[in-house]
FIMARSE-265598 format. One record per residue (C-alpha): x, z, y; residue in one letter. Coordinates in Angstrom, 3 decimals. Layout:
+----------+----------+----------+------+
!       c1 !       c3 !       c2 ! type !
+----------+----------+----------+------+
!        X !        Z !        Y !    A !
...
+----------+----------+----------+------+
This chain:
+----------+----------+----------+------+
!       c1 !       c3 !       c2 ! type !
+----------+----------+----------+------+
!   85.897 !  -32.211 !   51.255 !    X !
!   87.791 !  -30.230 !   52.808 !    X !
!   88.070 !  -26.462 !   51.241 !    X !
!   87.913 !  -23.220 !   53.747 !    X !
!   86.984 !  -20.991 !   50.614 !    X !
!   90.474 !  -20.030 !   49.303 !    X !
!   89.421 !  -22.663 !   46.776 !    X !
!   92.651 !  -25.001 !   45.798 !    X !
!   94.269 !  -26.912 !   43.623 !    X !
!   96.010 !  -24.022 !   41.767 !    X !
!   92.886 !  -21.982 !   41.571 !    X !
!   90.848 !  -24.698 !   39.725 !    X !
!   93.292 !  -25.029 !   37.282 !    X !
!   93.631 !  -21.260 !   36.668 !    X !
!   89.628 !  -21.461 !   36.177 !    X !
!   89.874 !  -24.126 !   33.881 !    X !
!   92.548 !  -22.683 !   31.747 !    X !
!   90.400 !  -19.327 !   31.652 !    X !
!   87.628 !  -21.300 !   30.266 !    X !
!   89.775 !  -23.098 !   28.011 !    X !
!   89.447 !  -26.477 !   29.609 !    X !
!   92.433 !  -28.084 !   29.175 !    X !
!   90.990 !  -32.214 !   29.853 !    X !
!   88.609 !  -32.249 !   32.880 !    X !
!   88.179 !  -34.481 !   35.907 !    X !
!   87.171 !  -32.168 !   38.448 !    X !
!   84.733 !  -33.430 !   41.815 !    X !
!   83.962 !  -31.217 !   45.006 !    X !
!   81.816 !  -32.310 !   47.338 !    X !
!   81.039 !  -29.575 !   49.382 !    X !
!   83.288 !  -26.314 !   50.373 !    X !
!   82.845 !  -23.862 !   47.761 !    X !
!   84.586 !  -20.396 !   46.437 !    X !
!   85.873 !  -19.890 !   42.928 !    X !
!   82.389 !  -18.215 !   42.632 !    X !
!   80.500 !  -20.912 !   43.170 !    X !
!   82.968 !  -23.288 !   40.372 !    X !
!   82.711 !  -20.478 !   37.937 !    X !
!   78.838 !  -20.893 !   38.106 !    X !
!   78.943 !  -24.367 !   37.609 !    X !
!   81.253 !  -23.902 !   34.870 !    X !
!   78.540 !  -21.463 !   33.177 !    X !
!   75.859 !  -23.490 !   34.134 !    X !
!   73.692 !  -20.563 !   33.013 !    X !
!   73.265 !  -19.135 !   36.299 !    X !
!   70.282 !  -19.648 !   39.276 !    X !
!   70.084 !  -18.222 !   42.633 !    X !
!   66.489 !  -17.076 !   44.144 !    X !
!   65.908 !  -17.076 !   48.062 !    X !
!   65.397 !  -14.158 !   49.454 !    X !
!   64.419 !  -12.014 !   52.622 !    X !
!   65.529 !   -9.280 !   53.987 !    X !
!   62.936 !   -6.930 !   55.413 !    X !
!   64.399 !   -3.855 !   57.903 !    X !
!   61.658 !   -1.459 !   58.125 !    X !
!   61.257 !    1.362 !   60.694 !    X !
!   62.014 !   -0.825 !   63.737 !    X !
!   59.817 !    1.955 !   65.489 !    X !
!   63.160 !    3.973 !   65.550 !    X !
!   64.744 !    1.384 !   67.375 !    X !
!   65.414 !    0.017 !   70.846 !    X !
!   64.839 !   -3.241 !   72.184 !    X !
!   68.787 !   -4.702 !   71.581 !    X !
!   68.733 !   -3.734 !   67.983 !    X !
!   65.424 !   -5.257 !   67.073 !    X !
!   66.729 !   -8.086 !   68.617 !    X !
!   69.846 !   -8.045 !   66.882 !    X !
!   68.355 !   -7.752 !   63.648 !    X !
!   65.825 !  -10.707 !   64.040 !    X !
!   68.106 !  -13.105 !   65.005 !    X !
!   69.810 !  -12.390 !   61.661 !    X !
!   69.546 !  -14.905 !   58.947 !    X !
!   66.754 !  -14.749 !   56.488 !    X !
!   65.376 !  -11.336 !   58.292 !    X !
!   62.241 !   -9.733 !   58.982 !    X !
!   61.947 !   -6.704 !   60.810 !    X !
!   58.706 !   -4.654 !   61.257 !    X !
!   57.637 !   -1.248 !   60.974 !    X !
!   54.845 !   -0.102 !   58.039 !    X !
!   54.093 !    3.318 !   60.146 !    X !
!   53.496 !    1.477 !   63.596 !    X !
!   52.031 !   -1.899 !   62.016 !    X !
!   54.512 !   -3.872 !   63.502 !    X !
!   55.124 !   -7.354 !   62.650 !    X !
!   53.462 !   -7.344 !   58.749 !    X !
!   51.442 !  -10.537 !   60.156 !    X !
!   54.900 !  -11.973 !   60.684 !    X !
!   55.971 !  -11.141 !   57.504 !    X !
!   53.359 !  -12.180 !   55.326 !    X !
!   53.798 !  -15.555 !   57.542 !    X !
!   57.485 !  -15.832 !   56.393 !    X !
!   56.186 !  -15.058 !   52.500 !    X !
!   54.169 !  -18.097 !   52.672 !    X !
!   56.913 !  -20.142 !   54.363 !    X !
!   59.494 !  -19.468 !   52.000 !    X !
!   57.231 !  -19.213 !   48.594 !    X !
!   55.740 !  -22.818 !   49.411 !    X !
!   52.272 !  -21.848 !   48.832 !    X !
!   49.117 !  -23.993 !   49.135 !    X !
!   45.547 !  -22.959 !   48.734 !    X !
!   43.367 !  -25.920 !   48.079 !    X !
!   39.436 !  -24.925 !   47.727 !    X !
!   37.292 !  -26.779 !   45.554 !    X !
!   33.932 !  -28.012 !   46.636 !    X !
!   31.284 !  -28.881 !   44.541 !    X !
!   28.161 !  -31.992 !   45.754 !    X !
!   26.022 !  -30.459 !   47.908 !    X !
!   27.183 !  -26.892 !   47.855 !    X !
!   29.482 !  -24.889 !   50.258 !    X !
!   33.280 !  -24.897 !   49.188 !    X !
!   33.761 !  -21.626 !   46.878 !    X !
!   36.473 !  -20.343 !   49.216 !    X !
!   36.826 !  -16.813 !   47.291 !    X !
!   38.525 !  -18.651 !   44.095 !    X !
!   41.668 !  -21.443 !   45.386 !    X !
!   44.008 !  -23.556 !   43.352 !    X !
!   47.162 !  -21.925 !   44.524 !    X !
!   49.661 !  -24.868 !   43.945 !    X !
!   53.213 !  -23.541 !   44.147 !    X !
!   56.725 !  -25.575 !   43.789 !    X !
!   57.149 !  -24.451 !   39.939 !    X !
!   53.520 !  -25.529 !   39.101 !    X !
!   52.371 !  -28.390 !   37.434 !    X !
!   54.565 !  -31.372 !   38.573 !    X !
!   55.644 !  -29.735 !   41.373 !    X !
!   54.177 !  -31.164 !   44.182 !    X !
!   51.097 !  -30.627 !   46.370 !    X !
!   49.155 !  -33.574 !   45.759 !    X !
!   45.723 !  -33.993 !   44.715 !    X !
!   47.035 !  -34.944 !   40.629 !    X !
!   48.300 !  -31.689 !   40.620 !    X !
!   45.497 !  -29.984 !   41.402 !    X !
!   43.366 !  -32.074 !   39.476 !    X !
!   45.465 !  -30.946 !   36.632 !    X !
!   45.680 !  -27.395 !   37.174 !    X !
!   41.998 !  -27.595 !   36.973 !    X !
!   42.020 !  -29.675 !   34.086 !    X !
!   44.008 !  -32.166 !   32.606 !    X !
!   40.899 !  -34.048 !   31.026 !    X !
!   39.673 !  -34.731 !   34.991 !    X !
!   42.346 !  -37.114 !   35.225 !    X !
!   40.965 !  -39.051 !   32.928 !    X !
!   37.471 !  -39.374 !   34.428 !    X !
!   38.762 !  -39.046 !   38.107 !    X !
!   37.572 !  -41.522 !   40.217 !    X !
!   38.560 !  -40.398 !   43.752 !    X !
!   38.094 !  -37.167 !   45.979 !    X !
!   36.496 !  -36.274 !   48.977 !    X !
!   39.265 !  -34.101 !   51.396 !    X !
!   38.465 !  -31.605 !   54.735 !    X !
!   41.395 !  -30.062 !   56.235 !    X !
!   44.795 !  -30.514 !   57.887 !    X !
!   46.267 !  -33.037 !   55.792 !    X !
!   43.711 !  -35.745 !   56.623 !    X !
!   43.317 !  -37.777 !   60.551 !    X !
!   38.689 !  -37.337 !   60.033 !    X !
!   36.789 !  -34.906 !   57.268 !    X !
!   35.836 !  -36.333 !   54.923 !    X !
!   38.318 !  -38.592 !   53.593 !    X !
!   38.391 !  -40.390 !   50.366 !    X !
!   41.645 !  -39.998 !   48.917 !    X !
!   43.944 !  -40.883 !   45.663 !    X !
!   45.945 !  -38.773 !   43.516 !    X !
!   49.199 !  -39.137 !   45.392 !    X !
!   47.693 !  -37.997 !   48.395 !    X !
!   49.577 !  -34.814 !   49.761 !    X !
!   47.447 !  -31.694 !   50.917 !    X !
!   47.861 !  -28.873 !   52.925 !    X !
!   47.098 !  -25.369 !   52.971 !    X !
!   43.546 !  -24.319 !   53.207 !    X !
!   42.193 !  -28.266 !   52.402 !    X !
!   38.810 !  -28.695 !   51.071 !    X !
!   38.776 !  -31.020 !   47.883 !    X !
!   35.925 !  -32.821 !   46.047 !    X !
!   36.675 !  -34.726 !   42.895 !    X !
!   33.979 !  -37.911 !   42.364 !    X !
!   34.003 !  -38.604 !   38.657 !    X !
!   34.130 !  -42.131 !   37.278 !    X !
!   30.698 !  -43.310 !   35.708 !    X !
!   30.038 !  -44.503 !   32.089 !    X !
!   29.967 !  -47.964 !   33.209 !    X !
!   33.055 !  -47.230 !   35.254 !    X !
!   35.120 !  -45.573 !   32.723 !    X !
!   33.837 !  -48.553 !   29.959 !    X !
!   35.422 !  -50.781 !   32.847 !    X !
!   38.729 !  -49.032 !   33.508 !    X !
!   39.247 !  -48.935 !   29.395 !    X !
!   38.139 !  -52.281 !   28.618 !    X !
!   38.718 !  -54.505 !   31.879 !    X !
!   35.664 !  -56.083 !   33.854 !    X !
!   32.146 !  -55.825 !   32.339 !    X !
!   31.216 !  -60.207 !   31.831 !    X !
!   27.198 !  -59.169 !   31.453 !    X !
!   26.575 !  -59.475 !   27.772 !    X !
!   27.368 !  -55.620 !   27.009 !    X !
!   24.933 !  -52.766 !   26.913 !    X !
!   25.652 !  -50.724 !   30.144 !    X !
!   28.670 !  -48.260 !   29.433 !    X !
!   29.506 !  -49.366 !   26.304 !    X !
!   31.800 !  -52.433 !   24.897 !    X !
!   28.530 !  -52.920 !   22.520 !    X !
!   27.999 !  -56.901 !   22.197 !    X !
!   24.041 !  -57.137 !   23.014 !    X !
!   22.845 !  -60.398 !   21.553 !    X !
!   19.667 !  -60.614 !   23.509 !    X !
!   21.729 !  -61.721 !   26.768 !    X !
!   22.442 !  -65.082 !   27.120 !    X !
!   24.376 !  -66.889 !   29.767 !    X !
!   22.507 !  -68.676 !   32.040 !    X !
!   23.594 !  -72.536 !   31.706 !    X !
!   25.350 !  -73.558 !   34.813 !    X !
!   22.984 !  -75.440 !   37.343 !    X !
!   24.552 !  -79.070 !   38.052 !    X !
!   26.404 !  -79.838 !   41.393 !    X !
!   23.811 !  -81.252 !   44.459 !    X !
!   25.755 !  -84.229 !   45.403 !    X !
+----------+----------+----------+------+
């Protein structure tokens, strides 16, 4: 790759040596500063996103605001004039990756004062309906037998749905738990009739049926 960052031949090598690194195949794929080898070098080292947020835009005429929003990673608005904090709290939720997922319980309304916020560091980092089910609980994965979706994420409400099943912000969720029998099934393979229901209990008063002959 070719390097526009004052980043050569010459300056690896005096990095290396600093860091005593004296036998090291060295790859660049992308065009980088010494900065940016010295971090790799560290390896200790993470860089948050950020925004910047220009307040006071009141103060300001039209060309400036301008100027300023068409900047990189910048918000302007104005806290005395209330100007642009919907935008902003917009961008928040664009760049933070949040999803609120409500849960819904049979035959009640969906408790939309308490969401599963599901955010890139939580869980197994994705926005599916496993990781919700395990934020709730990791034991629901164990009984979870599908869910029932409203929202944005699915083509008609309501939808049954797996656990890989991606959701959106503001979806609706409600989990359907296996069944006894069901769970006995999923642990043990199919039921063959000579169980007691739920269980992998041998009941010796059911007998096969003998088959019936062939009509010819």
């Amino acid at each position: 790759v070719q390097q526009t960052q004052v980043f050569d031949q010459a300056a690896c090598h005096s990095v290396l040596q600093q860091y005593k690194l004296f036998n090291a195949d060295v790859v660049v794929r992308e065009d980088c500063t010494v900065d940016d080898f010295i971090d790799v070098i560290e390896g200790n080292r993470k860089y948050c996103p950020c925004i910047y947020v220009y307040n006071k835009i009141d103060m300001l005429d039209i060309p400036q605001i301008d100027e300023l929003a068409r900047r990189a990673n910048t918000v302007p608005i104005s806290v005395n004039s209330k100007l642009n904090l919907d935008g902003l709290l917009e961008r928040l939720w664009e760049e933070l990756a949040l999803v609120r997922v409500y849960t819904k319980k049979p035959r009640l309304f969906p408790d939309f004062d308490d969401p599963i916020v599901i955010t890139p560091q939580r869980g197994n980092k994705t926005s599916n309906v496993e990781n919700a089910v395990t934020i709730l609980h990791k034991q629901l994965l164990e009984e979870f037998k599908h869910a029932l979706v409203w929202g944005r994420s699915v083509k008609s409400s309501p939808a049954i749905c797996g656990l890989k099943h991606d959701l959106m912000d503001e979806d609706v969720i409600q989990i359907q738990k296996m069944t006894p029998a069901e769970r006995a099934r999923a642990a043990h393979g199919k039921k063959t009739g000579t169980t007691l229901p739920g269980t992998n209990i041998r009941d010796e008063n059911k007998k096969k049926e003998a088959k019936k002959p062939l009509k010819s």
